[in-house]
DRENDO-1510 file (C-alpha; in Angstrom, 1 decimal, always signed):
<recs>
REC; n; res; u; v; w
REC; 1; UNK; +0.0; +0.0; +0.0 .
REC; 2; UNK; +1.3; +3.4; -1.1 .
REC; 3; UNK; +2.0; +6.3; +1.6 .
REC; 4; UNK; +0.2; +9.4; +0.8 .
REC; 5; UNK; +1.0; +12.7; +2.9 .
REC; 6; UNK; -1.5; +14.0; +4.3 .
REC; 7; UNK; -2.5; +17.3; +3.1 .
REC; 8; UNK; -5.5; +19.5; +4.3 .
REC; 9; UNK; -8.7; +19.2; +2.1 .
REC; 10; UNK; -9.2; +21.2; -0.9 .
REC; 11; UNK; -12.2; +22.7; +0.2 .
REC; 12; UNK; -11.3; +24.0; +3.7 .
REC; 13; UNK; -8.8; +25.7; +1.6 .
REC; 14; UNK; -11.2; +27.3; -1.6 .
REC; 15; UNK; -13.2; +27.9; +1.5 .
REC; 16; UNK; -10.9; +30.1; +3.6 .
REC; 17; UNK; -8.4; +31.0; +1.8 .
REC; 18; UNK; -10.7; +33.7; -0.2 .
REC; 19; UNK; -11.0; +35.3; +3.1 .
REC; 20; UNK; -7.5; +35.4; +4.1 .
REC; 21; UNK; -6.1; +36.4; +0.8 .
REC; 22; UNK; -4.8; +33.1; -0.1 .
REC; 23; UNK; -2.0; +34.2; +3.0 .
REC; 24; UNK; -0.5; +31.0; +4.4 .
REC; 25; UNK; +0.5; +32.0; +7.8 .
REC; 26; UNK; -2.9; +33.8; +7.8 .
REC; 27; UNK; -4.8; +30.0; +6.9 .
REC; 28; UNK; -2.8; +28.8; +9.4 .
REC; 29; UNK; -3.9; +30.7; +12.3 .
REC; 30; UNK; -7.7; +31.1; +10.7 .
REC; 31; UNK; -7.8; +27.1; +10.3 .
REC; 32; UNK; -6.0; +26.5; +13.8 .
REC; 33; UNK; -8.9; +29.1; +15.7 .
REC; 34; UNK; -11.1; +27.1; +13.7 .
REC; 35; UNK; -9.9; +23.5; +14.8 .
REC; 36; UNK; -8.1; +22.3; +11.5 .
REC; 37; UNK; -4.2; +21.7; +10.8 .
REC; 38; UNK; -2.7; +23.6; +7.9 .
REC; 39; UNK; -0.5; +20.8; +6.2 .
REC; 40; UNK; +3.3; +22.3; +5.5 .
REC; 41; UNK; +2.9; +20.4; +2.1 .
REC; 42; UNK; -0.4; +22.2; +1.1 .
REC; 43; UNK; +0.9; +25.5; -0.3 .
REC; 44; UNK; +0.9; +24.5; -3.8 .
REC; 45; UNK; -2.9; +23.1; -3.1 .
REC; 46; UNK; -3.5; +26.2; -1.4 .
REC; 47; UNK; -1.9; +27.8; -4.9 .
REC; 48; UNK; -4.3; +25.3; -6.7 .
REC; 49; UNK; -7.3; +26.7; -4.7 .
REC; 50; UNK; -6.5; +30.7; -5.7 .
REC; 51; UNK; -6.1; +29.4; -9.4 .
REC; 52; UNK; -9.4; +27.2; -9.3 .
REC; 53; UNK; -11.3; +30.2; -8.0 .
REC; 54; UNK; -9.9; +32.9; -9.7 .
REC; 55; UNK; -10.1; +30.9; -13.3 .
REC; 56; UNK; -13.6; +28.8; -12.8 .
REC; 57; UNK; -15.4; +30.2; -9.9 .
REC; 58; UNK; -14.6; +34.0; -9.2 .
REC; 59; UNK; -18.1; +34.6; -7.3 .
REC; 60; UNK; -16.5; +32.5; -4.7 .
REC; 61; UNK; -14.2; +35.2; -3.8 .
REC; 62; UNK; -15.6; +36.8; -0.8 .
REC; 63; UNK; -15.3; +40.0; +0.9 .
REC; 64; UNK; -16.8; +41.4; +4.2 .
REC; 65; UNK; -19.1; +44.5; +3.8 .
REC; 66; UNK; -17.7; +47.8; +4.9 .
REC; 67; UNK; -20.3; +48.4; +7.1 .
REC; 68; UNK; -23.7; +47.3; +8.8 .
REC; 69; UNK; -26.7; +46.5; +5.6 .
REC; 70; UNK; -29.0; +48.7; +7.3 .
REC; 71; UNK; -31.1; +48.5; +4.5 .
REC; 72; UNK; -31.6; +45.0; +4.4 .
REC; 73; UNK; -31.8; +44.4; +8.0 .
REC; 74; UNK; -35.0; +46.5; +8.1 .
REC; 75; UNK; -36.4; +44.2; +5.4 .
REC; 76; UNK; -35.9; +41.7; +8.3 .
REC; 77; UNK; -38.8; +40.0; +10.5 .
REC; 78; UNK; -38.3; +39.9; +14.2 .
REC; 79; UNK; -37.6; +36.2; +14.3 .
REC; 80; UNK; -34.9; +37.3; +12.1 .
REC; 81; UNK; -33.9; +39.7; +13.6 .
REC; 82; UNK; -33.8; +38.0; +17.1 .
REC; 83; UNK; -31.8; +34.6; +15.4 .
REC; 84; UNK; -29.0; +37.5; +14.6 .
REC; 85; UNK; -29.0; +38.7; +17.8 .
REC; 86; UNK; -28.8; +35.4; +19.4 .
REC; 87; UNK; -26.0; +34.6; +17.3 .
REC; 88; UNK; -24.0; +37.5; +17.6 .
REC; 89; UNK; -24.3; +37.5; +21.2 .
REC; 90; UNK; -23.5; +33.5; +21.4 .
REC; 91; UNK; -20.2; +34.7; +19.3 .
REC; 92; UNK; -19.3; +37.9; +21.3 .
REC; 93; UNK; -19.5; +35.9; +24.5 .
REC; 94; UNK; -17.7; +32.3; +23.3 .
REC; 95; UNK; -14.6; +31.1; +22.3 .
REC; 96; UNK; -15.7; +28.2; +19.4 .
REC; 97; UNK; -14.3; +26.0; +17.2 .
REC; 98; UNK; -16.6; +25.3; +13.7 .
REC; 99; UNK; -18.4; +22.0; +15.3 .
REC; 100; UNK; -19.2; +24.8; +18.2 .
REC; 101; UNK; -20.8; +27.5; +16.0 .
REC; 102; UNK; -21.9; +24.8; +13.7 .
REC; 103; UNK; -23.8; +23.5; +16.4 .
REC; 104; UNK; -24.9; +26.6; +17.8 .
REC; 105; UNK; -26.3; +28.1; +14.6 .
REC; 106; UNK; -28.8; +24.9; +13.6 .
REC; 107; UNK; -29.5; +25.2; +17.5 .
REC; 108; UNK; -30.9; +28.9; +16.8 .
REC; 109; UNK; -32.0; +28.4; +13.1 .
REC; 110; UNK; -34.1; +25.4; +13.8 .
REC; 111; UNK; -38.0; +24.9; +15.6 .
REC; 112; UNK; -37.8; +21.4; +17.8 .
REC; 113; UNK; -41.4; +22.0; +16.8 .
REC; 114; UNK; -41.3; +22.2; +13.5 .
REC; 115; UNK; -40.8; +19.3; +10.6 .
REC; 116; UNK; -37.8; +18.5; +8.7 .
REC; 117; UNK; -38.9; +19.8; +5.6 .
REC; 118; UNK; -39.8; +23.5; +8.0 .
REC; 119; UNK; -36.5; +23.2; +9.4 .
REC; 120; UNK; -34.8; +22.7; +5.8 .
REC; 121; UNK; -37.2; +25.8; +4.5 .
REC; 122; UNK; -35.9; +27.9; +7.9 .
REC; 123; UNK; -32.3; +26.8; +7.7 .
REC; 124; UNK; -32.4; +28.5; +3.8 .
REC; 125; UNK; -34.2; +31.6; +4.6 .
REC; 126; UNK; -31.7; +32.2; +8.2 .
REC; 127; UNK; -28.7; +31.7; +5.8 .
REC; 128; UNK; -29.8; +33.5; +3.3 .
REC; 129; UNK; -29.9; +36.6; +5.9 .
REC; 130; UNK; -26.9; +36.1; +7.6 .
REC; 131; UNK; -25.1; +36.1; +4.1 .
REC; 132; UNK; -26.9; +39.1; +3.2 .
REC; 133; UNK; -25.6; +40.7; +6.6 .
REC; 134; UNK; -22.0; +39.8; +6.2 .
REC; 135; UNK; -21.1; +39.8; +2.6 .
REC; 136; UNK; -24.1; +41.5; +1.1 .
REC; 137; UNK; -25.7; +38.6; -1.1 .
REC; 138; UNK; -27.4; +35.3; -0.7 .
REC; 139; UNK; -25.2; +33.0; -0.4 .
REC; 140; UNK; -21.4; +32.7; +0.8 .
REC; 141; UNK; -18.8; +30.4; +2.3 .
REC; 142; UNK; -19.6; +27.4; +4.7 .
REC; 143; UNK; -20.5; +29.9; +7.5 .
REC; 144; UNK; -19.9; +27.8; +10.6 .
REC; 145; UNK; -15.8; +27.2; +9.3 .
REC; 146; UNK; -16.0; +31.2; +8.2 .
REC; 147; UNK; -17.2; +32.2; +11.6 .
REC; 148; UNK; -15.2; +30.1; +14.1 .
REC; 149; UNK; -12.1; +30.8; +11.1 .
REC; 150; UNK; -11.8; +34.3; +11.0 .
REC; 151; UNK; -11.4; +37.0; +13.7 .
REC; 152; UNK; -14.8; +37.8; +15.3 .
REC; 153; UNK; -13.8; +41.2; +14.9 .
REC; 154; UNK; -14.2; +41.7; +11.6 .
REC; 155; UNK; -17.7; +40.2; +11.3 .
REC; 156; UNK; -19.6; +41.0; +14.7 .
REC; 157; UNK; -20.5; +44.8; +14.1 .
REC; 158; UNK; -21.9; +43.5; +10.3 .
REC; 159; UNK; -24.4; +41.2; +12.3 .
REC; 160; UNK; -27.0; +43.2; +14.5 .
REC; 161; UNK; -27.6; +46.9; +15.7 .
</recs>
């Protein structure tokens, strides 16, 4: 049987490393906060990633808004409203790793009341608004390993009033 080094995956790299600028040392720390190992021998799949993105999926570069999306946050229900609250307060007052936030945001997100095929419907619509809130459009990177990944302090302000 044929040894094969162990590298970290491709997509925890197309996923991060947009954020981070494709910066190594910056993956590093992001994925480490986050719970995952940067591989030494995963800069040219890290290179790989960039070029993959940049040539065959460019809307998968994403950036941050500048500042709070008023506008569409007064589009915004109560429920809504009161999930991003929850969730910005859960991330103000934690240290997590992604299975923590991951965790945390189905916990909010989801009715123990309601069916699967609600919850499914409810998990869409509450993604779909914390996208909106963060990087002003529907969809966006796996949020749990983007949340627990980069420094709450760039995101938090972008998430409630």
């Amino acid at each position: 049987m044929q040894n094969v080094e162990e590298k970290t995956a491709f997509g925890i790299l197309s996923s991060i490393g947009p954020v981070v600028d494709y910066n190594p040392e910056s993956l590093q720390k992001a994925l480490c906060k986050a719970g995952f190992e940067f591989k030494d021998n995963s800069i040219d799949r890290l290179e790989k990633a960039k070029l993959w993105i940049s040539r065959y999926n460019p809307d998968k570069n994403y950036a941050l808004l500048n500042q709070f999306n008023a506008e569409y946050y007064d589009l915004l229900g109560q429920e809504a409203k009161s999930m991003l609250a929850e969730l910005a307060n859960y991330i103000q007052n934690n240290e997590f790793t992604e299975k923590d936030i991951q965790q945390h945001l189905y916990n909010v997100i989801n009715d123990p009341n309601a069916t699967k095929k609600e919850n499914v419907e409810r998990q869409k619509a509450n993604f779909k608004h914390m996208y909106n809130m963060l990087f002003g459009r529907d969809d966006g990177p796996r949020l749990y390993l983007y949340l627990a990944a980069v420094d709450k302090e760039n995101y938090l302000h972008l998430l409630t009033k």
